[in-house]
Legacy VTK file of the C-alpha trace (Angstrom):
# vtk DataFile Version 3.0
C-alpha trace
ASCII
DATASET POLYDATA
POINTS 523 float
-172.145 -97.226 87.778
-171.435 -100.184 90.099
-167.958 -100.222 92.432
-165.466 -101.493 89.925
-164.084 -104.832 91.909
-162.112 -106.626 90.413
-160.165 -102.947 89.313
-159.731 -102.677 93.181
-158.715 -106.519 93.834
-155.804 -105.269 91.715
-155.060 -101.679 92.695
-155.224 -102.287 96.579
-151.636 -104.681 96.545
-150.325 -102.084 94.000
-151.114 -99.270 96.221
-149.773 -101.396 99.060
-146.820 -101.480 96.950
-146.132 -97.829 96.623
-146.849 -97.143 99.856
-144.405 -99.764 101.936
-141.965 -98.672 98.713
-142.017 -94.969 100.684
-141.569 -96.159 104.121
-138.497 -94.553 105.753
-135.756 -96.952 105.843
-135.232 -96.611 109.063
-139.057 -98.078 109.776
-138.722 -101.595 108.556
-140.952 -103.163 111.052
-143.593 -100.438 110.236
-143.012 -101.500 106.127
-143.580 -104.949 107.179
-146.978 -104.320 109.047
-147.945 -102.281 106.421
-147.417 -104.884 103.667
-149.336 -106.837 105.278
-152.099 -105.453 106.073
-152.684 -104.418 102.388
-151.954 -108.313 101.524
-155.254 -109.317 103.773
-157.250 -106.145 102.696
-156.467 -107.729 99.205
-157.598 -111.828 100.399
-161.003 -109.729 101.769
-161.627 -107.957 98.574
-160.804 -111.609 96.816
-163.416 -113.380 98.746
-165.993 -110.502 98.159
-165.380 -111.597 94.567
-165.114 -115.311 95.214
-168.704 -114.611 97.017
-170.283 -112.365 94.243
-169.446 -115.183 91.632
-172.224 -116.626 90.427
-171.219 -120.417 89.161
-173.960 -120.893 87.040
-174.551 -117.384 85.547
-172.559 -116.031 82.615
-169.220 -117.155 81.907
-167.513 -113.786 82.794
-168.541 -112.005 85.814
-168.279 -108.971 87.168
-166.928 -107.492 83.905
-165.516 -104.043 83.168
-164.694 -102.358 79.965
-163.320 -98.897 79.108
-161.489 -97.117 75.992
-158.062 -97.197 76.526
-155.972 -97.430 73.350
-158.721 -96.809 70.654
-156.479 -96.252 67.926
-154.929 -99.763 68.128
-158.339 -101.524 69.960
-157.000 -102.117 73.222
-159.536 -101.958 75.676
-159.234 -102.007 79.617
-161.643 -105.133 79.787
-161.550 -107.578 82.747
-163.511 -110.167 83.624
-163.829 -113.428 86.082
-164.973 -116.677 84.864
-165.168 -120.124 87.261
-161.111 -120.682 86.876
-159.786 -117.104 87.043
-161.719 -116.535 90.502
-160.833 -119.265 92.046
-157.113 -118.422 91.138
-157.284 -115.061 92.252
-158.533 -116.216 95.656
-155.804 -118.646 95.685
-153.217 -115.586 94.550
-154.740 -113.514 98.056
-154.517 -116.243 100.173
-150.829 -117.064 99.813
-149.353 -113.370 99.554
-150.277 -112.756 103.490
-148.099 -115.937 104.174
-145.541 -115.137 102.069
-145.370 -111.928 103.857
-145.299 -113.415 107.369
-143.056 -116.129 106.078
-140.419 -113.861 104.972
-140.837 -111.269 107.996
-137.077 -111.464 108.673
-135.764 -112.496 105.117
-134.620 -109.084 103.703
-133.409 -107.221 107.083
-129.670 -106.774 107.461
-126.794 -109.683 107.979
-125.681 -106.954 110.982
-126.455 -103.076 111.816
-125.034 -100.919 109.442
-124.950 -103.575 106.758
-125.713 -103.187 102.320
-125.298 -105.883 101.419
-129.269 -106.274 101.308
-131.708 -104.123 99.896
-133.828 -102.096 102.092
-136.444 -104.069 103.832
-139.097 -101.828 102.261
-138.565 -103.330 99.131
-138.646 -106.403 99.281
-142.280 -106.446 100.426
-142.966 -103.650 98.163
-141.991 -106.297 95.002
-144.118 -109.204 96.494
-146.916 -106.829 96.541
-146.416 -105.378 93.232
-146.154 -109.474 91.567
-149.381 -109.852 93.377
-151.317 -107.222 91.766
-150.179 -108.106 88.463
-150.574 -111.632 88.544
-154.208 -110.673 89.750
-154.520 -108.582 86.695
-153.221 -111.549 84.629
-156.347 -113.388 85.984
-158.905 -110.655 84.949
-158.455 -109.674 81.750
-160.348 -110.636 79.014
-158.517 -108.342 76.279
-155.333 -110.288 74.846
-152.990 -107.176 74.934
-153.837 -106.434 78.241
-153.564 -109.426 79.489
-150.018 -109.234 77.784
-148.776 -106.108 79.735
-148.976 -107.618 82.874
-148.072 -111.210 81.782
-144.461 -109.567 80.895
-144.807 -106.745 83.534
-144.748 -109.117 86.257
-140.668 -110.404 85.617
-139.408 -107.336 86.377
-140.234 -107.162 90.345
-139.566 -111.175 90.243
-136.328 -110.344 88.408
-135.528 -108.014 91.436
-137.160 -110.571 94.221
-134.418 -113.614 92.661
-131.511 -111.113 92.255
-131.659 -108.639 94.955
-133.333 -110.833 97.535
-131.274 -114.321 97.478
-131.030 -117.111 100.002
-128.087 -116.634 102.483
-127.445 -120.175 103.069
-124.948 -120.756 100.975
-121.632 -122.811 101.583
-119.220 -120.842 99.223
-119.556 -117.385 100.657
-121.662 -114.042 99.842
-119.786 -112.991 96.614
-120.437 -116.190 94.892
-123.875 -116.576 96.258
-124.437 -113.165 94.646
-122.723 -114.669 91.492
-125.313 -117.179 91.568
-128.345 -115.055 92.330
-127.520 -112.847 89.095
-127.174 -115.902 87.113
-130.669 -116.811 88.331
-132.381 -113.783 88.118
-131.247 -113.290 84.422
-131.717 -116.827 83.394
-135.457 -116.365 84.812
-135.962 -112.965 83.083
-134.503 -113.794 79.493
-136.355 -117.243 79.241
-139.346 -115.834 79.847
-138.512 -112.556 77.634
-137.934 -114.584 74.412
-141.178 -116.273 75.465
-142.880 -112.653 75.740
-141.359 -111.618 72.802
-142.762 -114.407 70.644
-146.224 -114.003 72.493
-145.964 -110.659 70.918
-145.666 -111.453 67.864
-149.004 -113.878 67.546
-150.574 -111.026 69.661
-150.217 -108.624 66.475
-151.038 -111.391 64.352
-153.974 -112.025 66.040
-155.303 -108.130 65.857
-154.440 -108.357 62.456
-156.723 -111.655 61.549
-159.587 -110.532 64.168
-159.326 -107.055 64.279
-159.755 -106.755 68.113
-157.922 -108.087 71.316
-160.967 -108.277 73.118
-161.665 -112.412 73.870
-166.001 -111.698 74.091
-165.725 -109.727 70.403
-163.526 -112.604 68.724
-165.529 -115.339 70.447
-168.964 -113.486 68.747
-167.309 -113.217 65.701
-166.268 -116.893 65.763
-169.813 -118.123 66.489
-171.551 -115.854 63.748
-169.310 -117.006 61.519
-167.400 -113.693 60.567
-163.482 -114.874 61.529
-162.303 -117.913 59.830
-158.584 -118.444 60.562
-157.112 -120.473 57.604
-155.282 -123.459 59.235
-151.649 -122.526 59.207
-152.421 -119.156 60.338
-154.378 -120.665 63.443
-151.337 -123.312 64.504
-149.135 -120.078 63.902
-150.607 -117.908 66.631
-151.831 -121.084 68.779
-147.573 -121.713 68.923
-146.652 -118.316 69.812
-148.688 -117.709 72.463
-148.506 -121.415 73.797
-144.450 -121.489 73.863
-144.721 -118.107 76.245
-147.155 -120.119 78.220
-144.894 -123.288 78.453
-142.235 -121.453 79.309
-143.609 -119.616 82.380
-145.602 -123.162 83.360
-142.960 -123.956 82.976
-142.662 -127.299 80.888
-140.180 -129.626 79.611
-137.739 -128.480 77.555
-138.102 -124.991 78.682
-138.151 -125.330 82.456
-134.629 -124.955 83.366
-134.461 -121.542 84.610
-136.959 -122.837 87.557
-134.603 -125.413 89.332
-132.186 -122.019 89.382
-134.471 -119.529 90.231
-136.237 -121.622 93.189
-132.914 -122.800 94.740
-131.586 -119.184 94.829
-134.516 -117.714 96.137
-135.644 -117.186 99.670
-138.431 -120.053 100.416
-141.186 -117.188 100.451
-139.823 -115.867 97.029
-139.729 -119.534 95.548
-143.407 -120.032 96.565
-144.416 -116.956 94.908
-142.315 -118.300 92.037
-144.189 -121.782 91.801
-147.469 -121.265 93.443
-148.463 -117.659 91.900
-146.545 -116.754 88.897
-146.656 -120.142 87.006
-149.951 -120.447 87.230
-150.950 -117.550 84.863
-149.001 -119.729 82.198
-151.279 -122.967 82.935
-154.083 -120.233 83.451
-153.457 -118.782 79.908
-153.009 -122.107 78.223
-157.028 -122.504 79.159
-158.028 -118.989 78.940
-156.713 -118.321 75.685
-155.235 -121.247 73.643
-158.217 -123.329 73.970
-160.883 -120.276 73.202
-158.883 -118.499 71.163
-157.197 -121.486 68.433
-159.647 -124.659 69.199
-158.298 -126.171 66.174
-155.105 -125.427 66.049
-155.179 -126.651 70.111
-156.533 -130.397 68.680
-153.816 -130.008 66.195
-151.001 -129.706 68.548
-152.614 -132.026 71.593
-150.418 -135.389 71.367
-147.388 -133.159 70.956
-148.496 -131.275 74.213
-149.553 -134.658 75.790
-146.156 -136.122 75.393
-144.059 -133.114 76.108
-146.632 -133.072 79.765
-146.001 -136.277 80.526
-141.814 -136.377 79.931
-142.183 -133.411 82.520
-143.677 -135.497 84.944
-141.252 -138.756 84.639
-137.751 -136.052 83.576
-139.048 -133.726 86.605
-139.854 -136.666 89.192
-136.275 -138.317 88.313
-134.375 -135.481 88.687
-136.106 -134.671 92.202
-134.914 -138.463 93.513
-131.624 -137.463 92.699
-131.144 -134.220 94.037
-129.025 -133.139 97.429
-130.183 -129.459 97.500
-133.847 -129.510 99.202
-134.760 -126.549 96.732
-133.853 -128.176 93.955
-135.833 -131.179 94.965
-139.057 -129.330 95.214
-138.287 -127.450 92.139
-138.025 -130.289 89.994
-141.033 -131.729 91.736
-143.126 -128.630 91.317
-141.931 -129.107 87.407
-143.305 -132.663 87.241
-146.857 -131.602 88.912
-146.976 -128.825 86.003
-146.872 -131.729 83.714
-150.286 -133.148 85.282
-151.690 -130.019 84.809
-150.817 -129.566 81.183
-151.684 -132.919 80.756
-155.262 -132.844 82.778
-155.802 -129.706 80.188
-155.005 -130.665 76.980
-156.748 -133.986 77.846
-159.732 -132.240 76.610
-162.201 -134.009 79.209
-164.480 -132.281 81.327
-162.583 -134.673 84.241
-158.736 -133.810 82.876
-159.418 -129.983 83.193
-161.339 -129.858 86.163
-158.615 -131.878 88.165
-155.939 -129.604 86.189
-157.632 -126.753 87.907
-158.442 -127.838 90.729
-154.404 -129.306 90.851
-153.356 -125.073 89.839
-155.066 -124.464 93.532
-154.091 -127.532 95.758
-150.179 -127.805 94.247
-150.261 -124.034 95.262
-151.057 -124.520 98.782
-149.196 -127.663 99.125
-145.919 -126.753 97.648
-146.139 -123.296 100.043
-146.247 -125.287 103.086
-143.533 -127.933 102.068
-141.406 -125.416 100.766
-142.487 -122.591 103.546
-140.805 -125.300 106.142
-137.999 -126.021 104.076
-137.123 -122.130 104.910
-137.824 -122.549 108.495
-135.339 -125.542 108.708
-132.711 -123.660 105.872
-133.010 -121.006 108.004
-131.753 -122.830 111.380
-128.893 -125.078 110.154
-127.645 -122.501 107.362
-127.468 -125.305 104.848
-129.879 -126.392 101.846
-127.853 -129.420 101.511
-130.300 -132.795 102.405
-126.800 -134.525 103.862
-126.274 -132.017 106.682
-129.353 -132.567 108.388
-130.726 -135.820 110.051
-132.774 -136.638 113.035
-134.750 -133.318 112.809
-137.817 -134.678 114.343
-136.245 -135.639 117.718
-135.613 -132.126 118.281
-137.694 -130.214 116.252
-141.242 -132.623 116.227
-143.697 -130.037 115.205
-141.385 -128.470 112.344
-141.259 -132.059 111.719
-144.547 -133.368 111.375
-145.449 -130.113 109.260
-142.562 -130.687 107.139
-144.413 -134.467 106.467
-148.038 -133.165 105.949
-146.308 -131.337 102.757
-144.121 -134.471 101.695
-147.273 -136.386 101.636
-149.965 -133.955 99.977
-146.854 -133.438 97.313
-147.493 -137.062 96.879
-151.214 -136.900 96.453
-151.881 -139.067 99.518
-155.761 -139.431 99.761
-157.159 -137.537 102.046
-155.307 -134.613 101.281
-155.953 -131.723 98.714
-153.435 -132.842 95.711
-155.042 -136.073 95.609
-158.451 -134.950 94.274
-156.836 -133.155 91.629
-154.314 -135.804 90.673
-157.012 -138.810 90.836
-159.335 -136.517 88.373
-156.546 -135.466 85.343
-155.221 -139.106 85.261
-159.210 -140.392 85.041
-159.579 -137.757 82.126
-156.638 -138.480 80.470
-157.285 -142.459 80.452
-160.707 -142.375 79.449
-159.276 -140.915 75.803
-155.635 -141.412 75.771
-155.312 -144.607 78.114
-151.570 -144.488 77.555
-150.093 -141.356 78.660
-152.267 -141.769 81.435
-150.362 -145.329 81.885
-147.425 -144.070 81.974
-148.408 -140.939 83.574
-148.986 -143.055 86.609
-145.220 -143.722 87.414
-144.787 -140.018 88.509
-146.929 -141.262 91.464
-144.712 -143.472 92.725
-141.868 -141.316 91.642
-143.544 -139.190 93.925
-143.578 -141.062 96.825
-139.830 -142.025 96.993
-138.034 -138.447 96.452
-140.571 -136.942 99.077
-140.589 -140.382 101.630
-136.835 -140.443 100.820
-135.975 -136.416 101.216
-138.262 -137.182 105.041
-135.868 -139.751 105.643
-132.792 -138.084 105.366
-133.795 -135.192 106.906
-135.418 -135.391 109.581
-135.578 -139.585 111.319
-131.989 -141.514 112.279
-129.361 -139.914 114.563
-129.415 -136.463 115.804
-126.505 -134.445 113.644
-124.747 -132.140 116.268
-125.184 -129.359 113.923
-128.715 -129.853 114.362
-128.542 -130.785 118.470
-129.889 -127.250 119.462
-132.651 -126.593 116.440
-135.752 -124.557 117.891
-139.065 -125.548 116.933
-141.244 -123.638 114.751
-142.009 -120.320 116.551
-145.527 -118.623 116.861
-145.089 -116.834 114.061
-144.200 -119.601 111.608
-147.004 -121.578 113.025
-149.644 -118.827 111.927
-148.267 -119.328 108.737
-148.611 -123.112 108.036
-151.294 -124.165 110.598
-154.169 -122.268 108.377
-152.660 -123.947 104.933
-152.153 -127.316 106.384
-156.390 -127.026 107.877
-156.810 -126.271 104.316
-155.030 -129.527 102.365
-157.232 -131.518 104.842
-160.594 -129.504 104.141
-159.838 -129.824 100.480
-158.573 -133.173 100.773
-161.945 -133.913 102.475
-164.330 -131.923 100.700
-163.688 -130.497 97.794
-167.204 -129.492 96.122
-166.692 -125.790 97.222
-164.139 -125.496 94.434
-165.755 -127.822 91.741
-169.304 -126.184 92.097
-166.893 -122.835 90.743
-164.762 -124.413 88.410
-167.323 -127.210 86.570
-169.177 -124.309 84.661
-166.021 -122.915 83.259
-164.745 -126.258 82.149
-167.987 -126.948 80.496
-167.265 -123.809 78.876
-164.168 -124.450 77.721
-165.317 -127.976 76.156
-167.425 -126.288 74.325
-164.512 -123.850 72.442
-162.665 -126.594 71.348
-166.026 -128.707 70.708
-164.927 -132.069 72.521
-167.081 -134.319 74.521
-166.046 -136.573 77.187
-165.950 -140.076 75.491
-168.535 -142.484 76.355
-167.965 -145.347 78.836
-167.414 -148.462 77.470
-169.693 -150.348 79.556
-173.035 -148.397 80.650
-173.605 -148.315 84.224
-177.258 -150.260 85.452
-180.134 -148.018 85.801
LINES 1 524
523 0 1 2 3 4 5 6 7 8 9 10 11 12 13 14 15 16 17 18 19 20 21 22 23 24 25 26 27 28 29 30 31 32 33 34 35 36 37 38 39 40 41 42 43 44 45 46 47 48 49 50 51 52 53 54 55 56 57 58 59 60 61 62 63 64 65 66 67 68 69 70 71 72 73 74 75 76 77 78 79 80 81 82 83 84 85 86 87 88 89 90 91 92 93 94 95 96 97 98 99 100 101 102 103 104 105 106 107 108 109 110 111 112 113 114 115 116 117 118 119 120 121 122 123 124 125 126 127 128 129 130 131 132 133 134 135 136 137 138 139 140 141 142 143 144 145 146 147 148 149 150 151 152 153 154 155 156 157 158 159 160 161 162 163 164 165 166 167 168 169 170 171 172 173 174 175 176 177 178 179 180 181 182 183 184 185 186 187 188 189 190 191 192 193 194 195 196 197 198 199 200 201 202 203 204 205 206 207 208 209 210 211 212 213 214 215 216 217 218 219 220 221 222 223 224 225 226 227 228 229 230 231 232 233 234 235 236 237 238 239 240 241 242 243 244 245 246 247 248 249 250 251 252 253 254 255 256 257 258 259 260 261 262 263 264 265 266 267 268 269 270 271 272 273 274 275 276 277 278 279 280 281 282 283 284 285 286 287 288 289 290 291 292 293 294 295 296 297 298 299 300 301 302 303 304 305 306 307 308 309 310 311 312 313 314 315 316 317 318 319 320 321 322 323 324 325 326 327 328 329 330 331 332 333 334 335 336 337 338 339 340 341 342 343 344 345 346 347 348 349 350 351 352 353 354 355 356 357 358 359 360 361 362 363 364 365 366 367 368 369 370 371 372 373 374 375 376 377 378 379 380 381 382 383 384 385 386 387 388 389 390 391 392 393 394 395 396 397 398 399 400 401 402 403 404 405 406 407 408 409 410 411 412 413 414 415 416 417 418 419 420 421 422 423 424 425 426 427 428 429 430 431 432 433 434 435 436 437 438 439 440 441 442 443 444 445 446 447 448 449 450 451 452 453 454 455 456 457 458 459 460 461 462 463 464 465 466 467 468 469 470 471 472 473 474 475 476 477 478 479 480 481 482 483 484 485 486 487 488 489 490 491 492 493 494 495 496 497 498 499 500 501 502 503 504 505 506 507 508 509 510 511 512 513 514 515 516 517 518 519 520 521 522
C-alpha cells in the first residue's frame, strides 16, 4: 500500500491544529513556533505533491479511496488533478506567512488582559481552515467534498469574530459590535449557500446513485446517466449559488467587504486568497464535469453577473476611505475575471482563470499583508489619516506599490499573465463582455494609483512623523511573495505546463472547442 499523501497534506495542519490548541496559555510564543513549524512541514509535504504530479498522466493523481459511509455511498476518495495541485501548493505557501504575519495579532492589549482569546487559538483556527480548505482541493466524492466545504466557516466564523482588527476609531465595545456583525453575516451567507448545496447534493445521489465524480463521469460516457434537462439546470443552480456565494460574486458578495475590513490583515488574506478559492475551484471541479449542459445553459447569465462584479466591485473600490474595504471590493472585482475566464469556456479563459486563482492569491497577500503593517503603526484604516508614508517609511513603501501595481495587472508582474489570458478567451467567443470587461483595467489602475497617492507621497502627517519601517520579521514575510509576482510575472510556464492538461480536460466535459481564428496565421 503506498504512503497515503495527499491524506497527510491534510492531517499534518490539522494535527498542528490540535496540538498549538493544547499549548499552555501561558506559552504563547512556544504556540506560535509550533504553528508554524507545522504550516512549513505542510508547504514541504505540498511540494512533494506538486513534484509527484505528473502533468500529462491521468487526470487525477495520486488518488485514494476507502469505504466510509457504505450505506449512503460516501466514499473517502481524494484525488489531485492539474488545478487542485497547484491550489493546494498555493494554500501551503501562504499559511506560513499568514502565521508570521500575524505573530503579534492575537496576544493581549496589556498583561492580565481578556479581552482577546488565547494566543493558542488563534493559530490553532488558521491551521485548522488550512487543512480543510486542502481537503476541499482533494476530494473527488461530492459529499465529501461538502463536509469540509461547510466545515471550514466555523474556525473562519471564530477567526472574524473572536480575532478582530483593533484599529478602530469608535472604541473596543463597538468594534466588537462590528466583528459579531461580520462574523455572522459571513457564516449565514454562506450557510444558506451550504444549505442549498445540500439539497442538489441529495438530488444528485438520487439521479446518479453515487457521489463519487470518476463513477458518474463513467456512467456519463457509457451512456448509463441521462439527466433530463430541468433536472440538470436544477442541481447545476444549487451547487453553483453555494459556489458564487463563497467566490464570492455579485449579488451575493456583501458579507466580504464586512468580513475583510473587520478582520486582522492575516485573517482577511486567508479570507480572499484561500477560502474563496474553493468556490472558483468548485465552479470548475464540479459544475462544469458534473452539469456540462446545464453549465452552457446558464453561461451568458454567469458571464454578465462576472463581469457587473468586475465594473460594481472596481467602482466601489475608487470610492472607498477604509483601505480594507478598498481591497475587498477589489479582490471582488478580480473574482469576476475569474468567473468570467471560466465560464468563457476557452482553453485560454480557464487557463488564465486559474492561473489568476494563484497570482490574485499572492498578490492580494502582499498588498493587503502591508496594509496590516501600516494599520498596525498609525492605528487607523482610514486612507485620510495617512500621507507621505514613503518619506519615512520607503521600504514599507515601495512594497506597499509592488502590490498596488500587480493588483493592477502591470506586465511584468504575476496578475498580468492571468488577466491578459481570460480577457483573450473571453473575446475570441464573446467579444463583448470581454469589451467591456476591459474597463475594470483601468478601474484598476486609478483606485490602486489613487489609494498610493493618498497614502503614502505629499506631506508627512505628524501622526505618521515617527512610523518605523518594516522590521525583519515583516520583511521575511513579503520579500519571498514579492520574488514570486516577478518570477511569475516573468515566467510563468511552470504553472501552465500543470494547469493546461486539466483545462483540456475540462473542455472536454462540457464539449467546447476554442473557436477558430478568423484569419489563419501564414505557414
Amino acid at each position: 500500500m503506498s504512503f497515503p499523501l495527499l491524506t497527510a497534506t491534510a492531517v499534518l495542519p490539522a494535527v498542528g491544529a490540535i496540538a498549538t490548541a493544547a499549548v499552555p496559555a501561558a506559552k504563547r510564543t512556544a504556540a506560535k513556533w509550533l504553528a508554524l513549524s507545522f504550516s512549513l512541514a505542510t508547504l514541504v509535504l505540498a511540494i512533494v505533491v506538486l513534484v509527484r504530479f505528473d502533468p500529462d498522466g491521468a487526470r487525477y493523481q495520486l488518488t485514494e479511496s476507502h469505504a466510509w459511509i457504505a450505506d449512503f455511498g460516501v466514499r473517502y476518495e481524494l484525488g489531485v488533478d492539474g488545478i487542485g495541485v497547484v491550489l493546494i501548493a498555493l494554500t501551503a505557501l501562504l499559511i506560513p506567512f499568514i502565521v508570521l504575519a500575524g505573530w503579534h495579532d492575537a496576544d493581549p492589549l496589556e498583561t492580565g488582559s481578556r479581552r482577546w482569546r488565547p494566543t493558542q487559538g488563534f493559530f490553532a483556527l488558521i491551521l485548522a481552515v488550512e487543512a480543510m480548505v486542502i481537503l476541499s482541493f482533494e476530494a473527488t466524492d461530492v459529499f465529501l467534498f461538502y463536509i469540509f466545504f461547510e466545515a471550514m466557516l466555523i474556525p473562519m466564523y471564530f477567526l472574524i469574530g473572536g480575532f478582530g482588527d483593533r484599529a478602530h476609531a469608535h472604541g473596543e465595545a463597538t468594534a466588537a459590535t462590528q466583528r459579531s456583525y461580520a462574523a455572522v453575516k459571513f457564516l449565514l451567507y454562506n450557510l444558506a449557500g451550504g444549505l442549498i448545496m445540500l439539497a442538489a447534493v441529495i438530488g444528485l445521489y438520487v439521479v446518479a446513485g453515487t457521489f463519487s465524480l470518476s463513477e458518474i463521469a463513467e456512467a456519463r460516457a457509457g451512456g448509463s446517466l441521462e439527466m433530463a434537462t430541468n433536472t440538470e439546470r436544477w442541481l447545476f443552480l444549487g451547487f453553483f449559488f453555494a459556489f458564487a456565494v463563497k467566490a464570492p460574486l455579485w449579488p451575493l458578495h456583501t458579507w466580504l467587504p464586512n468580513a475583510m475590513q473587520e478582520s486582522t490583515a492575516p485573517v482577511a488574506v486567508l479570507i480572499t486568497a484561500v477560502v474563496d478559492k474553493v468556490g472558483t475551484f468548485a465552479m470548475l471541479r464540479f459544475c462544469l464535469q458534473l452539469f456540462p449542459e446545464a453549465s452552457k445553459w446558464a453561461t451568458p447569465a454567469v458571464l454578465v453577473l462576472a463581469v457587473i462584479s468586475i465594473i460594481y466591485g472596481a467602482l466601489l473600490a475608487v470610492g472607498q476611505r477604509d483601505i480594507k474595504r478598498l481591497i475587498a471590493y477589489a479582490s471582488i472585482s478580480h473574482f469576476g475575471f475569474i468567473i468570467m475566464g471560466i465560464f468563457a469556456m476557452t482553453s485560454q479563459g480557464q487557463s488564465g482563470a486559474t492561473l489568476y486563482m494563484v497570482n490574485h492569491g499572492i498578490s492580494t497577500a502582499v498588498l493587503m499583508l502591508i496594509a496590516g503593517f501600516l494599520i498596525s503603526r498609525r492605528g487607523s484604516r482610514l486612507i485620510a489619516d495617512y500621507g507621505g508614508v514613503q518619506k519615512v517609511a520607503p521600504v514599507l513603501a515601495g512594497t506597499f506599490l509592488i502590490g498596488g501595481l500587480a493588483t493592477l495587472s502591470l506586465p511584468g508582474l504575476a496578475p498580468f499573465v492571468s488577466e491578459f489570458l481570460v480577457l483573450v478567451g473571453t473575446f475570441t467567443r464573446y467579444p463583448v463582455i470581454g469589451i467591456i470587461a476591459t474597463f475594470g483595467i483601468v478601474l484598476a489602475a486609478l483606485y490602486t494609483l489613487v489609494l498610493y497617492q493618498r497614502t503614502m507621497t505629499g506631506p508627512v502627517k505628524p501622526e505618521v512623523s515617527a512610523m518605523p519601517d518594516l522590521r525583519v520579521r515583516e520583511i521575511a514575510v513579503v520579500a519571498p511573495l514579492v520574488v514570486l509576482l516577478v518570477f511569475l510575472g516573468v515566467y510563468p510556464k511552470p504553472l501552465t505546463d500543470v494547469v493546461n492538461p486539466a483545462v483540456k480536460h475540462t473542455m472536454s466535459d462540457v464539449q467546447q472547442k476554442d473557436p477558430r481564428p478568423e484569419v489563419e496565421a501564414a505557414k
